[in-house]
N, C-alpha and C positions, 0 to 999 in steps of 0.2 A: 461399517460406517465409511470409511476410507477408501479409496480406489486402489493403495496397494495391496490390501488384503484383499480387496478380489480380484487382482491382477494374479498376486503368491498361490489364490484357490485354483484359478481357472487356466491357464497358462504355462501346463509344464511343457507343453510343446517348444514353447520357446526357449527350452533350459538349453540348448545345444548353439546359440545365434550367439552374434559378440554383441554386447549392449553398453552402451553410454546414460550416465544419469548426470541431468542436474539436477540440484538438491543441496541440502545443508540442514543443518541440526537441529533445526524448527520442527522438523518433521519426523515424523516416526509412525506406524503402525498402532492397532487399538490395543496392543500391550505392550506399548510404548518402546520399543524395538527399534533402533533408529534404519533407516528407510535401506541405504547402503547394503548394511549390516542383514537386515533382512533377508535381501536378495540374495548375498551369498552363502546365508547359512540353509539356503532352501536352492542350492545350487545352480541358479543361473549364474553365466559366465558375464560378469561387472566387468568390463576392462578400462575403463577410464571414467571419472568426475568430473562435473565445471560446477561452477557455484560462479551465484549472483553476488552482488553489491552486500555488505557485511562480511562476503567471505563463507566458508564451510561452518566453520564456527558460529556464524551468527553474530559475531561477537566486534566486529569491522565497523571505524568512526563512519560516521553519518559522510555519506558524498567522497571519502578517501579511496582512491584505487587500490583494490586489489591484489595479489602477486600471484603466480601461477604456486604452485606447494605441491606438497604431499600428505594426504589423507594417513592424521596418525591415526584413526579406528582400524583401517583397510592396507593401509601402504599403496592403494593404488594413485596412481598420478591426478593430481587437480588442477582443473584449466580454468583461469577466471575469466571471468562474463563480463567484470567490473574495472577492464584495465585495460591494451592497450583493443581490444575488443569488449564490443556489446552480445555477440553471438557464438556459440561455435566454431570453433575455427574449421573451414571445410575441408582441408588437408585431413584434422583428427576424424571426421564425419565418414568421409567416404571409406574410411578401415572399421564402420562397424553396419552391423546386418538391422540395429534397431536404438533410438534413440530415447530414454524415459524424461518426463518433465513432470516430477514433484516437488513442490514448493509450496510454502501457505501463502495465502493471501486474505487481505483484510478487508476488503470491498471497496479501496480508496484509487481511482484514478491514480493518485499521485505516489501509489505505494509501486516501488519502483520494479518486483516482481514478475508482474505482468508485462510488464516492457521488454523483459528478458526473454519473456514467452515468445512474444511479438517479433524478435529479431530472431530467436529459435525457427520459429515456423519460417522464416525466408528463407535462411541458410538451411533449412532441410529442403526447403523446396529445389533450391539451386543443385542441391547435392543429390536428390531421390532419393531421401535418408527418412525410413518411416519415420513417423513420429508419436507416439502414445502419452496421451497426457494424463497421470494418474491423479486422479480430479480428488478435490475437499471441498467438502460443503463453505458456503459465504457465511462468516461468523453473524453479521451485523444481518441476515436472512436473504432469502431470495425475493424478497415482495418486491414485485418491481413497482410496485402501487409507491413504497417508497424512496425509491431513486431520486437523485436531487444532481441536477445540471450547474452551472448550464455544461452544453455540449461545450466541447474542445474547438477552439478554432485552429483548424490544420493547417491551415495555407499561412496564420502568422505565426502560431504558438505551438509549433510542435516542438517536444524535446522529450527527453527519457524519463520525463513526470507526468509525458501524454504525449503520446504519438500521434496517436488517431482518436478518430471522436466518440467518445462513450460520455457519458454524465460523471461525475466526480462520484456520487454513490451510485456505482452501476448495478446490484442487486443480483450478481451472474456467478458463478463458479469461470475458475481458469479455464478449464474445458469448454465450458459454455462460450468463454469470450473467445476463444482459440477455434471455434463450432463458427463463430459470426464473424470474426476477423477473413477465414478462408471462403466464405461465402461472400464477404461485401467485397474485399479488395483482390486483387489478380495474383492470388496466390496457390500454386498449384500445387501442394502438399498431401502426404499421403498421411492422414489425421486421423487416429483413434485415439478414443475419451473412454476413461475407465469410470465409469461414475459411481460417486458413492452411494452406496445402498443404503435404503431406509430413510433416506435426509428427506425429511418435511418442510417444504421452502418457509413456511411462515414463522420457524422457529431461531433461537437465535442460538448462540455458541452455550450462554448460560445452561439451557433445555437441553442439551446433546448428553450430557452426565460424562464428560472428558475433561483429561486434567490438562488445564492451557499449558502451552509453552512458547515462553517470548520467542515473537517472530523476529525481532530483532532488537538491538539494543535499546533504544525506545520505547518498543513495547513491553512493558515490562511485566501488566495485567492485563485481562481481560477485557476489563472497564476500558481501559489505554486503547483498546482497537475504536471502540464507539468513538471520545472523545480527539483520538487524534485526525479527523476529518474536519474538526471545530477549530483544533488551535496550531493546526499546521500552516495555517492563512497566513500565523504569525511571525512565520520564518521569514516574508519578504518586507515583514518591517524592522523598526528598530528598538521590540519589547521581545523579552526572553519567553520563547515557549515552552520552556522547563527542563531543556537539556543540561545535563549537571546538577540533575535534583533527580529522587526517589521517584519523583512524582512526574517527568517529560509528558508531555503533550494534557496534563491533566490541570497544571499550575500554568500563570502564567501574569507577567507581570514587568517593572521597571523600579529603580530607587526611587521615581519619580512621579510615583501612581499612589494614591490614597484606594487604598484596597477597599476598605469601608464604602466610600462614594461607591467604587466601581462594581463592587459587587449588591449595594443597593439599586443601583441605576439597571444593572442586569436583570437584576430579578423582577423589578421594577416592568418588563419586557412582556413577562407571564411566558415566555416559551415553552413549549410543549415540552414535557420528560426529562426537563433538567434544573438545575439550581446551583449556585453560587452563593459561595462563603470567603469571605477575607482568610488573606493569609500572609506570612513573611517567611522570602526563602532567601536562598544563597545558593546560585550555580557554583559548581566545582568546576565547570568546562561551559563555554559560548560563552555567550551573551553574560556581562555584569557578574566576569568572573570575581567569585570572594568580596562583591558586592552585596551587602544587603538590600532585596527585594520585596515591596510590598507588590500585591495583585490579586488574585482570587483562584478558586480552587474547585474546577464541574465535579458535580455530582450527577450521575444519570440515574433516576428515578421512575424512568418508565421506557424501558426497552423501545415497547413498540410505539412509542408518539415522540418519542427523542428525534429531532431531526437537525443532525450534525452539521451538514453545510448552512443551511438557515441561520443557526445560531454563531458556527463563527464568523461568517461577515456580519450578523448584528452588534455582535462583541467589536468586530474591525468599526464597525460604524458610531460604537460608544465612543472607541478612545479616542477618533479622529475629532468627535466633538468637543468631548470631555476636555482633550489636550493639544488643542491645537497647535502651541508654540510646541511643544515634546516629541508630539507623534511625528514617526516620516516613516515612508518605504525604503524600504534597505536592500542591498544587495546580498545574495546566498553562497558565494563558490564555490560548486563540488569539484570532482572530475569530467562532469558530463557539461558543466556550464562555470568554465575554469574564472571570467569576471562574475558570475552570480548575477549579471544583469536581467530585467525584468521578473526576477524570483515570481512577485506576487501574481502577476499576470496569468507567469506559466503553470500558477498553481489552479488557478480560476480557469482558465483555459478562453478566456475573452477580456481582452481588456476595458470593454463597455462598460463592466464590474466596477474596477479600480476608474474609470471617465466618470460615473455617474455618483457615487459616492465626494465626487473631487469638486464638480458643477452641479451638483443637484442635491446639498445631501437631504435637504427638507424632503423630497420624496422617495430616496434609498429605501427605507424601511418597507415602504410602502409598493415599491417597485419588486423588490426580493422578491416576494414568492411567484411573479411573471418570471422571472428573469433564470429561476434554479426550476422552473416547468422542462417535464422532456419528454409529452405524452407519447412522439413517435418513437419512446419506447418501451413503450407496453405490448408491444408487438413481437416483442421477443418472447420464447420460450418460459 
């Protein structure tokens, strides 16, 4: 299923080369093996680690810098991605014969993984540092039939939650986007994709018969990868997307939201594949901390006609109505964007989005599904 089990079958040639991986805990082999660990117990020579944003662990607050460590499974050295670098550092590049990049990803523009990819593939290009990307199937599936924009705008909104222009549900494997990255932009890399075998694009993570594992603190289930494309919008306002609850990116709400309305008003909506039910939380950490929260609670009900970006700007577009004096856009501050300025833009990737909901909202609803269209890219693979 996975690209480092046929990387571990097909590949002893390269047990003698010195190889770099990034990676982290998310990831593991189809008997759950973690990825590392793998490779050295089937003797290729691992000499060094980097890890993205979370950290090795997985386990690293949302947007906090990283620190360089030490891999306690392996004891080998670990270079963060997520601190005072986005990439490899080229000095550690040019002392190895082969570069691996395994990582999960969730099919979200804004899942900050693939960005990691994206500054990987420069800095290998700078350096002639092969690069192999051991490829996972896209949980949320490959049908590009369902991909949802809009495209990125590069030239205002580029940052380390979209660099370059793909759609927010891009529908691709890492390898695939890493396959179209070196082909659209002037990047002269030397790029092998291990892809995983047997993956039926139309299917989703449920149909795989694999036991999830959070990709990162946030994701906590399954369900969490569909859902957090919906209520990650939420981060660049000033209502709790569920960080500090069991439930992140699945709850979502304010002290100052009637859950009841809001969740009638949504369903109210009829959106394809999903449903809302009132609920009352209390974050531990962000937003309304040890605050009691009312607000509502997705249910995806239908895999394949859920369409996640649709419904979280129609949900942005309830409360803007719903609560005019309450709601505002808010700032986000990671490491990558230290004022958190324009969050919600950068997450939309145009701010036409956030212009037309603000001057127009009588026709938003009705604009959306022009505006999340991305037929040139059906063209892809």
């Amino acid at each position: 299923m996975f690209g480092i089990d046929a990387f571990l079958r097909n590949n002893h040639h390269l047990k003698t080369r010195r190889l770099g991986l990034i990676t982290n805990d998310a990831v593991a082999t189809r008997e759950l093996v973690p990825v590392r660990q793998a490779l050295l117990r089937a003797a290729f020579r691992l000499e060094v680690l980097f890890a993205p944003e979370h950290g090795l662990q997985a386990v690293g607050i949302d947007g906090e810098a990283q620190p360089h460590t030490t891999d306690y499974l392996t004891g080998l050295p670990v270079y963060s991605l997520y601190g005072p670098g986005l990439g490899p550092p080229e000095a550690i590049l040019s002392q190895l014969d082969l570069l691996l990049f395994d990582l999960p990803d969730i099919g979200s523009r804004f899942y900050t993984y693939i960005w990691t990819l994206s500054h990987t593939l420069e800095a290998c290009a700078r350096t002639k540092t092969p690069l192999w990307v051991l490829d996972r199937p896209n949980p949320l599936s490959g049908r590009l039939s369902l991909a949802e924009g809009p495209m990125l705008d590069e030239t205002q909104l580029s940052s380390f939650i979209g660099r370059w222009p793909i759609p927010i549900r891009h529908s691709l494997t890492a390898g695939e986007l890493a396959t179209y990255w070196k082909a659209q932009r002037p990047i002269d890399v030397d790029l092998t994709v291990v892809s995983p075998e047997g993956w039926l694009r139309e299917t989703f993570f449920h149909q795989w018969g694999v036991p999830f594992i959070p990709t990162s603190p946030a994701i906590p289930t399954a369900e969490t990868m569909f859902t957090y494309q919906a209520l990650c919008f939420l981060e660049g306002t000033n209502l709790s997307e569920g960080r500090g609850t069991v439930y992140p990116f699945r709850v979502c709400g304010a002290p100052w939201i009637n859950g009841v309305r809001l969740a009638h008003a949504f369903n109210a909506l009829s959106l394809a594949g999903v449903r809302a039910r009132n609920v009352f939380f209390t974050p531990l950490e962000g937003k309304f901390t040890r605050q009691l929260c009312q607000g509502i609670m997705l249910h995806v009900t239908n895999f394949a006609t859920f369409r996640p970006v649709l419904t979280g700007l129609s949900l942005i577009y309830l409360l803007r109505t719903q609560y005019p004096e309450q709601f505002a856009w808010a700032p986000y501050p990671t490491h990558v964007n230290l004022t958190g300025a324009n969050h919600f833009d950068l997450l939309t990737g145009q701010a036409s989005v956030r212009q037309h909901l603000e001057q127009s909202p009588e026709t938003f609803l009705a604009a959306l599904p022009t505006m999340l269209a991305v037929p040139e890219w059906g063209i892809m693979p």
